[in-house]
C-alpha positions, 0 to 999 in steps of 0.5 A: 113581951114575947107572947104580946109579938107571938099573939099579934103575929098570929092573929095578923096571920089568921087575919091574912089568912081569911082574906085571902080565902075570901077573895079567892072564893069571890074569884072561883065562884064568878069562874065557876058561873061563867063555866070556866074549867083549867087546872091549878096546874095550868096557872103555873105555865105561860104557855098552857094560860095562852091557851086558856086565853084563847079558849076564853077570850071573853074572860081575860081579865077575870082569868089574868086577875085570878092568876096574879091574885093566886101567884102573889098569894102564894108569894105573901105566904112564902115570905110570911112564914120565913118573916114568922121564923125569923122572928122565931128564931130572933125572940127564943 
């Protein structure tokens, strides 16, 4: 039973894990052909991604797209890992 749950539980993680890749990669290469350059740190402030907006009024909804996929990705995977330890620590 346990190696059944750790199995399914890994594989639902490496699943997850390509399609975020996936997607991500999608996102970049489209921001990449459009020549639109910010750093990572840049999604993370509001008022550093008003000026990118600004700088690239063409391509908000790419950007703001981007920027929520990157944002609720990285919460996915927060709260992943805890639910993997949980479980963890409830089956050992």
């Amino acid at each position: 039973m346990k190696i059944a749950l750790l199995l399914a539980i890994f594989s639902v993680f490496i699943l997850f894990n390509l399609y975020i890749r996936i997607k991500t990669l999608r996102f970049y290469r489209e921001l990449v052909q459009k020549k639109i350059q910010f750093n990572f740190k840049d999604l993370f402030s509001k008022e550093k991604w008003e000026v990118i907006l600004k700088r690239y009024p063409a391509e908000n909804d790419i950007l703001n797209r981007f920027r929520v996929h990157i944002l609720n990705t990285g919460a996915l995977f927060l709260s992943t890992i805890l639910f993997v330890l949980f479980l963890l620590f409830i089956f050992s």
